[in-house]
C-alpha positions, 0 to 999 in steps of 0.5 A: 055545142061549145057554149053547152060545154063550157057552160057545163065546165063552169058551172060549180059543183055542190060539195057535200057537208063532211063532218071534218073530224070523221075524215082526219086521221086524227091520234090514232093514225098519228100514233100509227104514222109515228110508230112506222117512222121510228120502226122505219129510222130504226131499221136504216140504223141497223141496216148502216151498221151491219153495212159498215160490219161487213166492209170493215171484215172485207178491209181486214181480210183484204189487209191479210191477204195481202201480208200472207202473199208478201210472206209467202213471196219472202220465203219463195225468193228465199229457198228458190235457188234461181234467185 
């Protein structure tokens, strides 16, 4: 039983004659591979700027939250008469 397996696993296969040309890609599928890459490099760019957009307005709105409560603590601890 064995030796009819191994003897089975060892025995090789034919492989059939393809013609090389007819299952390469070949220009056109790199046209189509190379636009998709350049379409894909294109978005990450964009995408990378509109990220950098949205953190740089965060920072800026943060910066002027933060002098808008120092200004309005000056005027409290001016025209709190506890102070």
């Amino acid at each position: 039983m064995i030796e009819a397996i191994l003897a089975a696993a060892t025995t090789p296969t034919p492989t059939p004659a393809v013609d090389p040309n007819l299952v390469t890609p070949g220009p056109v599928g790199f046209v189509i591979v190379a636009v998709i890459v350049v379409f894909a490099v294109l978005l990450i760019w964009d995408m990378q700027r509109r990220i950098r957009r949205v953190r740089y307005r965060e920072e800026v709105r943060a910066e002027l939250d933060a002098e808008e409560a120092s200004t309005n603590g000056d005027s409290a601890a001016e025209t709190d008469p506890k102070a």
